[in-house]
N, C-alpha and C positions, 0 to 999 in steps of 0.2 A: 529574855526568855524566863518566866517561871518556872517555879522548881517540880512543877506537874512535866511541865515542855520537856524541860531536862530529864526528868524521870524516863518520860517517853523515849527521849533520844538516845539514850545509856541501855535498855531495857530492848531498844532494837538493835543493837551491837551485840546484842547476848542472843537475840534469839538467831536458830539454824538459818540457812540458804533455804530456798527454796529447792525441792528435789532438781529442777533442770539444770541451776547454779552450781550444783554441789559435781566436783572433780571424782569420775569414778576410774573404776580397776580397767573398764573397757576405753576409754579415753587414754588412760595409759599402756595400755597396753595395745591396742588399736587403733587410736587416732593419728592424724593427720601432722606430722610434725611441722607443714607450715602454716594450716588451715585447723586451727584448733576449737571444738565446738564451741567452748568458750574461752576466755582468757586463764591462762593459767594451764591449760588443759590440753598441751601438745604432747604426742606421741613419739614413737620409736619412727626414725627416718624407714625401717623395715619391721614386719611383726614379726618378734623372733621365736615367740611362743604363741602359737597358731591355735593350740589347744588352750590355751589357758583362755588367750582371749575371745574363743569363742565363748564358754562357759561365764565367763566376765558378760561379755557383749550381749548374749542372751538374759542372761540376768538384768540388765541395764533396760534392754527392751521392754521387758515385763513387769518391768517395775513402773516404767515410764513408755505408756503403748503410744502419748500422744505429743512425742519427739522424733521427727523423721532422720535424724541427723546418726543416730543408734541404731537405723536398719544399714544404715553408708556403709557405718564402722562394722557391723555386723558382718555383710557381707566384703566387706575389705578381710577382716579375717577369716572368711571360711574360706575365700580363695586362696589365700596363703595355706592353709589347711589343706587344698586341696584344689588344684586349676580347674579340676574340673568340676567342680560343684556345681550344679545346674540348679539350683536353689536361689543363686546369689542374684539370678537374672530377674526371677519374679521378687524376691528382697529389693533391687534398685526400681524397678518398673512400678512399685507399688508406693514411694514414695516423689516418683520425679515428679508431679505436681506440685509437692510439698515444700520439697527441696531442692527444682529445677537444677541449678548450674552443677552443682557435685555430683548429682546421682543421672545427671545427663553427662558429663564426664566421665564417672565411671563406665556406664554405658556402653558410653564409643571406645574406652580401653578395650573392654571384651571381645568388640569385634572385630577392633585393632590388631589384637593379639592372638584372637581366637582360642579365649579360655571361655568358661563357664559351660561347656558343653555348645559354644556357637560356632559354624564355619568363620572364619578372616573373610570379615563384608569390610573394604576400605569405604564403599559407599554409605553404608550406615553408619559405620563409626564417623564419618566427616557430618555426616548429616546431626548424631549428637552433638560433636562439638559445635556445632554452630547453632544448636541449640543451648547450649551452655554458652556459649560467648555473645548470644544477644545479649545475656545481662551484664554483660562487663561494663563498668570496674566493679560490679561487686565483686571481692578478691573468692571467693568460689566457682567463680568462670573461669580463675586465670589459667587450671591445669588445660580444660578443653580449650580454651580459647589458644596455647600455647601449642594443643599439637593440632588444630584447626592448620595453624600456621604450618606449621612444618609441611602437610601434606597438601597446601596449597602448594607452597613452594617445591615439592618435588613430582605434584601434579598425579596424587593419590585420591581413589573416591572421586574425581571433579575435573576439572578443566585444572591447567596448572596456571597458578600465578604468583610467580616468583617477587615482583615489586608490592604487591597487596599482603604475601607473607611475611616478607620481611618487614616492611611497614607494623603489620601486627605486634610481630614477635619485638620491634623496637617500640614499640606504643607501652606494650606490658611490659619489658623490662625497664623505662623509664619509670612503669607506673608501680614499681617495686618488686617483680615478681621474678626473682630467682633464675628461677627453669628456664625464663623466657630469654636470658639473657644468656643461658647456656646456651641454647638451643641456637640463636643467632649464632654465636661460637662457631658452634658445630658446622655449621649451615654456612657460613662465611670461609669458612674452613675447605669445608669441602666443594666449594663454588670458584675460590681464590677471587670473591666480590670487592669492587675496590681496587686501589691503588698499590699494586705490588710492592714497591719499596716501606710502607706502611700497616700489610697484612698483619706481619706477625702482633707490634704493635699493638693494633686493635682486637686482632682474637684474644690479647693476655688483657686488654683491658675489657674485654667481657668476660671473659673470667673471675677476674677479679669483681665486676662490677655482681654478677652471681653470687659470687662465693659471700661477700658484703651483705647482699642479701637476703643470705642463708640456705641458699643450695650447694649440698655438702657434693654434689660431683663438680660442679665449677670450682669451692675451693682442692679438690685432688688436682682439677686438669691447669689452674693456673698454678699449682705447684709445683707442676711437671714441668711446666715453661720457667719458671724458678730455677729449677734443679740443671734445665739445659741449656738456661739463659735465651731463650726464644722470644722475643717482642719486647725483654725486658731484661735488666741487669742479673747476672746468675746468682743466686741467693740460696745457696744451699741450704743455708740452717733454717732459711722462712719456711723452705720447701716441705723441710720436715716437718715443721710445726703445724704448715697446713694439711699435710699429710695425717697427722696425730690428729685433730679438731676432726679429717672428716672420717679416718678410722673409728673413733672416740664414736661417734653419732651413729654408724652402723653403714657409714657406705664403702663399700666392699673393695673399687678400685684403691682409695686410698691406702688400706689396710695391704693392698698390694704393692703399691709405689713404696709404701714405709717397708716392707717384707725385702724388697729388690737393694733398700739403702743399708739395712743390715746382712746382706747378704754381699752384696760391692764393699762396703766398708766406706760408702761415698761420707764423709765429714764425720762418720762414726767410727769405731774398733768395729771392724768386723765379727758380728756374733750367728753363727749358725740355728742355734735356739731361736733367738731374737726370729730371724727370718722365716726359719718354720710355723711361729707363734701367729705371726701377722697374715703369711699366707697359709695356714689355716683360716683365720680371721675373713680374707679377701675370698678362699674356694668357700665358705660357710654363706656367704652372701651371692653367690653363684659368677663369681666371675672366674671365666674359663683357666685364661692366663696364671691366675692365682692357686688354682688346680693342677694345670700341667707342671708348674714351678715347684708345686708340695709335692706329686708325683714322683718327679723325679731324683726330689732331695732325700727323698724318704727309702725310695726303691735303690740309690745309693747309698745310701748312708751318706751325704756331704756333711763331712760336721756334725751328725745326730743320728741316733744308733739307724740301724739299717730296719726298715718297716717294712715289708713288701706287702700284706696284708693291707694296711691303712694304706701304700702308696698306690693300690687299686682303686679301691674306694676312691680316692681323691681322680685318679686318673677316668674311672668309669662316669662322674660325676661330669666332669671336661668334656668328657666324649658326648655324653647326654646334653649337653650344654653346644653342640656342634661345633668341637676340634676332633678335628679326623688322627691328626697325631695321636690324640691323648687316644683313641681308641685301639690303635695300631701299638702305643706304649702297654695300655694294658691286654692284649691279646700277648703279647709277648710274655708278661708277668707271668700268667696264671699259668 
């Protein structure tokens, strides 16, 4: 190489990314923790500042009108923002040629769940997904193509087909993808599919085969089989630790399962704070259980001064969340 060559070579390590390259505020703050626009560029497992990133997200678009992957994240946050944002539908609709498998994914979330301002169409949303799962493996199909599965197998949108779903759901979790390996979990779980004396077994080795992959609810739920010894050797201390990793990332059961070991005192000194702290952490990320638990610790005082004010809030939060308890708990408060 001449010393021009080399000039050149050195001189290109100096100079910027190109704007699509370059790691922004809405990436962080609204992107995809396992599908990251680019590398380097994975988000919050949840968006936890809805505001922020929308004001990011918009920025990011405007800057860069001809990246469809910033109208995703866009509208990923303005849902978070607000379920009901009927904006986020012409946002996805206006890129899925672009960006086919993700924003036909999200899609079918909408009418899965029936946010964005759309009735729960189970026919449309299967019909996304299996728009988004024709391009599998591109790893952007795997969320559709993941709960494509699921609603085969429980015979949603479509004809059921339980051997075709499962097949799926084991094709993609083979093929690295987290969720899908939950979701088998779950679904084997709740089927009792297989060899009964081997059940448990296999549901903690999809767990774990999850969690490995970096779906932070497979590592909470094999750590609960940890913590009870269920398919596997009882491992309280891993339990925690898987607990803490998926607390740590922003998923919400964990932060509850760690909330319940400080509160039991299972392998730790029992700390009342402690347990408040985390299921705050678990009701913050909407899980019910995590709510009715701060509810109650709080509207007694167990351990930490007596709140009744916030132990509503937390209770009414449950209730909205559809626990009938937590509602009947806070009717009683006020």
């Amino acid at each position: 190489m001449n010393r021009w060559s080399a000039l050149g070579v050195a001189l290109a390590f100096l100079l910027p990314a190109p704007l699509w390259a370059q790691v922004t505020d809405c990436d962080r703050l609204a992107g995809f923790s396992q599908l990251p626009r680019i590398e380097g560029a994975a988000g919050p497992y949840v968006v936890h500042d809805p505001a922020a990133a929308v004001t990011a997200c918009e920025a990011a678009r405007a800057a860069q009108p001809d990246e469809p992957f910033f109208a995703v994240l866009l509208a990923r946050a303005r849902l978070a923002a607000n379920p009901e944002d009927r904006t986020v539908v012409e946002l996805l609709a206006g890129v899925v040629e672009q960006i086919s498998p993700l924003a036909a994914s999200e899609l079918g979330r909408l009418y899965e769940m029936g946010l964005a301002g759309l009735p729960i169409g189970d026919r449309q949303a299967r019909d996304f997904y299996r728009l988004a799962c024709d391009t599998w493996p591109d790893r952007l199909a795997a969320p559709g193509c993941t709960r494509r599965a699921v609603m085969m197998i429980e015979g949603r949108g479509g004809p059921a087909d339980e051997t075709g779903g499962f097949a799926l759901l084991d094709n993609l979790c083979r093929g690295g993808w987290g969720g899908a390996c939950t979701q088998q979990a779950f679904q084997t779980d709740l089927r009792g599919t297989g060899d009964f004396d081997t059940l448990g077994l296999e549901i903690a080795r999809l767990f774990e085969a999850g969690c490995d992959a970096g779906d932070l609810l497979a590592c909470s739920q094999f750590g609960f089989r940890l913590e009870l010894g269920e398919g596997v050797e009882l491992d309280v201390s891993r339990a925690q630790d898987l607990y803490r990793r998926a607390c740590t990332g922003g998923e919400p059961q964990g932060c509850s399962y760690l909330g319940e070991i400080y509160r039991s005192g299972l392998g730790v000194q029992p700390d009342p704070d402690q347990a408040a702290h985390f299921f705050t952490l678990g009701c913050e990320g909407n899980d019910p259980y995590a709510c009715v638990t701060l509810g109650d610790i709080l509207s007694e005082g167990r351990g930490v001064e007596r709140d009744v004010p916030r132990a509503i809030v937390a209770l009414e939060r449950a209730c909205g969340l559809g626990d009938p308890e937590a509602c009947d708990m806070a009717d009683v408060l006020r």
